[in-house]
C-alpha positions in Angstrom: 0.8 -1.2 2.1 -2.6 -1.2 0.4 -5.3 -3.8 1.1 -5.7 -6.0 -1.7 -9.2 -6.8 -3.3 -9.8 -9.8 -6.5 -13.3 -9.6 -7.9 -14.5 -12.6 -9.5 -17.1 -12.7 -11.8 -18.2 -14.0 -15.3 -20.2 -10.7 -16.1 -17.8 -7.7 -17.2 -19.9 -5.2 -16.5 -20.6 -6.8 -13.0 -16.9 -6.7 -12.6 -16.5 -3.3 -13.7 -19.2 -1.9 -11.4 -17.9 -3.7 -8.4 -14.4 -2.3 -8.8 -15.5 1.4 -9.4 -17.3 1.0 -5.7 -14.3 -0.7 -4.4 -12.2 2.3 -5.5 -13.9 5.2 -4.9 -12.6 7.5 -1.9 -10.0 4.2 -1.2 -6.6 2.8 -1.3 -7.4 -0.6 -2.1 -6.2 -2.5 -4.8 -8.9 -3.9 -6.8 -8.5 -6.6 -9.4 -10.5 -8.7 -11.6 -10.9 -12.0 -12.8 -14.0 -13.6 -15.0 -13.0 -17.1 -13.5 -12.3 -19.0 -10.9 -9.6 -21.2 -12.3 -8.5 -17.6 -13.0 -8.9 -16.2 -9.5 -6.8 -19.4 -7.8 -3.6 -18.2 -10.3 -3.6 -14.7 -9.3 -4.1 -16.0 -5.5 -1.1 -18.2 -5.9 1.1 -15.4 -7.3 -0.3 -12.3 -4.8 -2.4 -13.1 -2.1 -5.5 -11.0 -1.2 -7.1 -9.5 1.6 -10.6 -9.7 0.5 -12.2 -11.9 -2.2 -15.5 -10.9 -3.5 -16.7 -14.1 -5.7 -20.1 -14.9 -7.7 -21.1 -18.2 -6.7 -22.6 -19.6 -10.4 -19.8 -19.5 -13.1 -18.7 -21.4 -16.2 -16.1 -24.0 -14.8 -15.5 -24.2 -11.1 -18.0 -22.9 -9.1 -17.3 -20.0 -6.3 -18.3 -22.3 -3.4 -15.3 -25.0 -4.6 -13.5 -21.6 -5.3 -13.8 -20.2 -1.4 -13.0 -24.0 -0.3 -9.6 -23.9 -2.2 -9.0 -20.1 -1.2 -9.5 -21.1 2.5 -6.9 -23.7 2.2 -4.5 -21.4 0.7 -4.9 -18.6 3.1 -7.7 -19.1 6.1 -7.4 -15.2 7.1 -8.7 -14.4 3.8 -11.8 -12.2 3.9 -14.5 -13.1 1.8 -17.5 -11.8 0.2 -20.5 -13.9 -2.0 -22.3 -11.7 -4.2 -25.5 -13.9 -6.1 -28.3 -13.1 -7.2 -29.8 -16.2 -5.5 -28.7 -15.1 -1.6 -30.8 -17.9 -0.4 -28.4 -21.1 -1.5 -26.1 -19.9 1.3 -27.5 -21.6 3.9 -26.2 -20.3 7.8 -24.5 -24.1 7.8 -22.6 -23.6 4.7 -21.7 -20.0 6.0 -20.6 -20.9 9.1 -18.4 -24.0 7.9 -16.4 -22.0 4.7 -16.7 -19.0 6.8 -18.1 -16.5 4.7 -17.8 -12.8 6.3 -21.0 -11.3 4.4 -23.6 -12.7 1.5 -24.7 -9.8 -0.5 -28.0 -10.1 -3.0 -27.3 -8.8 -6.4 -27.3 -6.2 -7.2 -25.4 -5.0 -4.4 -25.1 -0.4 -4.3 -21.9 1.1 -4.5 -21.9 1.8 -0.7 -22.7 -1.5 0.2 -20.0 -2.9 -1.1 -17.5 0.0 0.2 -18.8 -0.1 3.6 -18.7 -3.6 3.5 -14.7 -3.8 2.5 -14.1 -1.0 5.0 -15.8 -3.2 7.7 -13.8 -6.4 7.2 -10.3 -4.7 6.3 -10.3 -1.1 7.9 -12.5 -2.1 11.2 -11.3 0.9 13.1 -12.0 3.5 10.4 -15.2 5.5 11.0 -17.5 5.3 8.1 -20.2 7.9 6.6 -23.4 5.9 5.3 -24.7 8.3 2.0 -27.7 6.1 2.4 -31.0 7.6 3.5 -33.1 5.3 5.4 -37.3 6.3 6.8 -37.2 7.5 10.4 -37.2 4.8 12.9 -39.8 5.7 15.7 -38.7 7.9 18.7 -38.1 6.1 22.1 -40.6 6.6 25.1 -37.7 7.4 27.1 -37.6 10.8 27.5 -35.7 13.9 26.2 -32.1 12.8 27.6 -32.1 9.7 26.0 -34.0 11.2 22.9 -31.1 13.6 22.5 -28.4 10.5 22.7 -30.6 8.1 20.5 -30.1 11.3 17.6 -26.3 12.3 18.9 -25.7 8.2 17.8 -27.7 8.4 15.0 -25.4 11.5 13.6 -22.2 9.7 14.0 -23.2 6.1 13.0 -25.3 4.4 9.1 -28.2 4.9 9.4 -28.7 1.1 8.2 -26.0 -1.2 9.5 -24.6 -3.5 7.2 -26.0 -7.2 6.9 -25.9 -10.2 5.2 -28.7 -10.8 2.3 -29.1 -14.8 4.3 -27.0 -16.1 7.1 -24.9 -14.8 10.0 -23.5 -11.7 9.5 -21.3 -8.9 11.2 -21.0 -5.4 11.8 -18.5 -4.1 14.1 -18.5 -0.3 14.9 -15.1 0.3 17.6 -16.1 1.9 20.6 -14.2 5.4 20.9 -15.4 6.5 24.0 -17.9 5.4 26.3 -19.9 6.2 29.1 -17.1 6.1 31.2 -14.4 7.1 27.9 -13.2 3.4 28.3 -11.8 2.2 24.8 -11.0 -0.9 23.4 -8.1 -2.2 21.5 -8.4 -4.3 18.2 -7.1 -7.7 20.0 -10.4 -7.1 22.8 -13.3 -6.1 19.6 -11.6 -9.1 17.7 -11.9 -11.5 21.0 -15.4 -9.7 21.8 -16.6 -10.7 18.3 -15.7 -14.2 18.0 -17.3 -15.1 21.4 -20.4 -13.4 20.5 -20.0 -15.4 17.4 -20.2 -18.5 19.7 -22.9 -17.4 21.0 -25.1 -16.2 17.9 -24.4 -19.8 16.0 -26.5 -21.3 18.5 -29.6 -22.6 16.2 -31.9 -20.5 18.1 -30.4 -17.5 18.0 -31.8 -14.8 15.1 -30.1 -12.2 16.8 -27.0 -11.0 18.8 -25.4 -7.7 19.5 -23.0 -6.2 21.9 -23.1 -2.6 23.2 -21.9 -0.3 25.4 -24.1 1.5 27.9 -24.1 4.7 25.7 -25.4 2.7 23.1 -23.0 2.1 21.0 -22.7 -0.8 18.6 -19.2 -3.1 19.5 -20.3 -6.3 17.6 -23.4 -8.0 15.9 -24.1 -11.3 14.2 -27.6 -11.3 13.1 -29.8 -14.0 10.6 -32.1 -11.0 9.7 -31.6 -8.7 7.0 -34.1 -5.6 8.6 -32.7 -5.1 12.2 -31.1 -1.3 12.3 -28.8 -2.3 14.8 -27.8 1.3 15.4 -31.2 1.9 17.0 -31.8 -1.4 18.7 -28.5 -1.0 20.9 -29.5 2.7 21.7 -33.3 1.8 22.6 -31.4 -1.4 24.9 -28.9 1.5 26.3 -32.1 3.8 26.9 -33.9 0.7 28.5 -31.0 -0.3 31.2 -31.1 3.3 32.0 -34.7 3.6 32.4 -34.9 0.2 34.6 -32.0 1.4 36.7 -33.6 4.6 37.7 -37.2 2.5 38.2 -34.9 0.2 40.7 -33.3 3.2 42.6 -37.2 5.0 43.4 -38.2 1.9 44.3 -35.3 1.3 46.6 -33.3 -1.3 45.0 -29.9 -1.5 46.6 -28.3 -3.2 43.2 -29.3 -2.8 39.8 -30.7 -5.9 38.1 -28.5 -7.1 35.5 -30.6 -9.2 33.3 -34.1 -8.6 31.5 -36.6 -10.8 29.5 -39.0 -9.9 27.3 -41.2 -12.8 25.9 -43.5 -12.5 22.4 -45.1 -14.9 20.8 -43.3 -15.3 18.1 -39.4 -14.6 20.0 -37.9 -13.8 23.3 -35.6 -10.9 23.8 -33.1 -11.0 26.5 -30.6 -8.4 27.5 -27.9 -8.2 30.3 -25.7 -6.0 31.5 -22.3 -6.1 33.1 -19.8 -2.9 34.5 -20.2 -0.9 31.3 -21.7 -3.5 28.5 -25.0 -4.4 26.9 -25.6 -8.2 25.3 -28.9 -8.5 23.7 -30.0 -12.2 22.4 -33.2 -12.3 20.6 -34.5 -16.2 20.0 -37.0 -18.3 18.5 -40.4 -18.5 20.9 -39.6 -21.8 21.3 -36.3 -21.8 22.4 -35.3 -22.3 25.8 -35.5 -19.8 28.0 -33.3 -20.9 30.6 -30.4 -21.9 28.4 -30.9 -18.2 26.6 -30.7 -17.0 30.4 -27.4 -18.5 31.2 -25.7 -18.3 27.6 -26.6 -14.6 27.7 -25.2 -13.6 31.1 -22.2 -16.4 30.6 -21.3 -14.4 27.6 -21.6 -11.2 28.8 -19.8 -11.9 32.0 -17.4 -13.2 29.5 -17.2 -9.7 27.0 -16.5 -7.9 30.7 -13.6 -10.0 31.7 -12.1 -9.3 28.1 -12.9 -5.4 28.6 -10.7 -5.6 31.8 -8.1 -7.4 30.2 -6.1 -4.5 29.1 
């Protein structure tokens, strides 16, 4: 059965635009509404998958619109497009549970990539984008080669939100080790990272696996390339791990921080996953310390679980 999609929006051509990206190379269902009053009827009579709502319209507004709509059906998906991205506060977010806050105008393949992310999360996805060249890693020409081998088969820009908390999960297929994980462990990965990233402090939080590849993220920031920060964090635990084993260290280290002066990056690493937290230069640094290898501790148990 196809995924359902209801567009709300006072502007037609808005509307129009919206469902042309929502349609193109899909099997979705997209329909349209100019109200909210309107969107609430066709809810009633055919529930949706994923609502994509303005927030300013004549009549009810879309924020009293998502309240209603998560009364109806909490498992809803749903999307805030406004040209004014910076009223959704990471409070408000959190509490009505928005999945993603997109600035108008939002692209054509921001919009498709971000319904294939919330109702196709195991589908592989082609970016058409083209983003500048992120610098090369110091690593060295093994990891170089990897860094580019992820690059080919992942965006080139994740997907994030325009303001508050947002996700992007990419399945991991095959790892290091060609261990895989099924939709119940990514779904319990991502909403203890989730946990984790509300924490005030936190601007930044992504899970990967040691070949670099992206599992979750919930990030504040709207210019983190994920993509490349997980493979530079993979090419980092690699690095230290051989540094340890010249030097003659029995075990690997497990946990790394990196203070700035204006944030703190910490990363651990447990059997074959990556966290990275990146926090506020004031934060604490021993709560980041624990939280991070709690929750990654935590990821690895669920990895194991099936």
């Amino acid at each position: 059965m196809p995924k359902r999609i209801l567009v709300v929006d006072d502007d037609p051509h808005i509307r129009r635009l919206v469902s042309l990206a929502l349609t193109e190379d899909t099997s979705y269902e997209v329909s349209d509404v100019s109200s909210a009053e309107a969107a609430l009827l066709h809810i009633s009579r055919q529930p949706v998958d994923l609502l994509l709502t303005d927030l300013k319209m004549p009549g009810m507004s879309g924020i009293e619109l998502i309240q209603r709509v998560r009364q109806l059906d909490p498992g809803t998906a749903i999307v805030v497009f406004t040209i004014s991205p910076e009223e959704v506060s990471p409070q408000l977010q959190s509490e009505l549970q928005i999945d993603y806050v997109l600035a108008k105008p939002a692209n054509a393949e921001q919009l498709r990539l971000t319904a294939i992310t919330l109702l196709d999360p195991t589908k592989p996805v082609v970016a058409r984008r083209v983003d500048p060249p992120a610098p090369e890693p110091a690593v060295g020409s093994r990891f170089s080669q990897r860094l580019a081998a992820l690059r080919a088969r992942q965006p080139a820009q994740p997907l994030v939100a325009s303001s508050g908390v947002a996700m992007r999960l990419t399945p991991n297929q095959s790892g290091r080790s060609g261990r895989s994980y099924s939709e119940a462990q990514l779904e319990r990965m991502r909403q203890s990272l989730k946990d984790l990233a509300l924490a005030p402090d936190v601007q930044c939080a992504i899970l990967a696996d040691t070949s670099g590849l992206v599992l979750s993220h919930w990030s504040r920031r709207r210019d983190i390339n994920v993509t490349v920060v997980a493979a530079l964090a993979a090419g980092n635990t690699l690095a230290l791990t051989e540094i340890g084993r010249h030097l003659g260290q029995q075990r690997p280290g497990h946990l790394v921080i990196h203070e700035g002066q204006d944030q703190n990056i910490i990363m651990a690493s447990v059997d074959d996953l990556i966290l990275l937290l990146a926090i506020g230069a004031n934060a604490s640094l021993g709560w980041a310390r624990i939280a991070t290898l709690r929750a990654c501790e935590e990821m690895a148990r669920i990895a194991r679980s099936e």
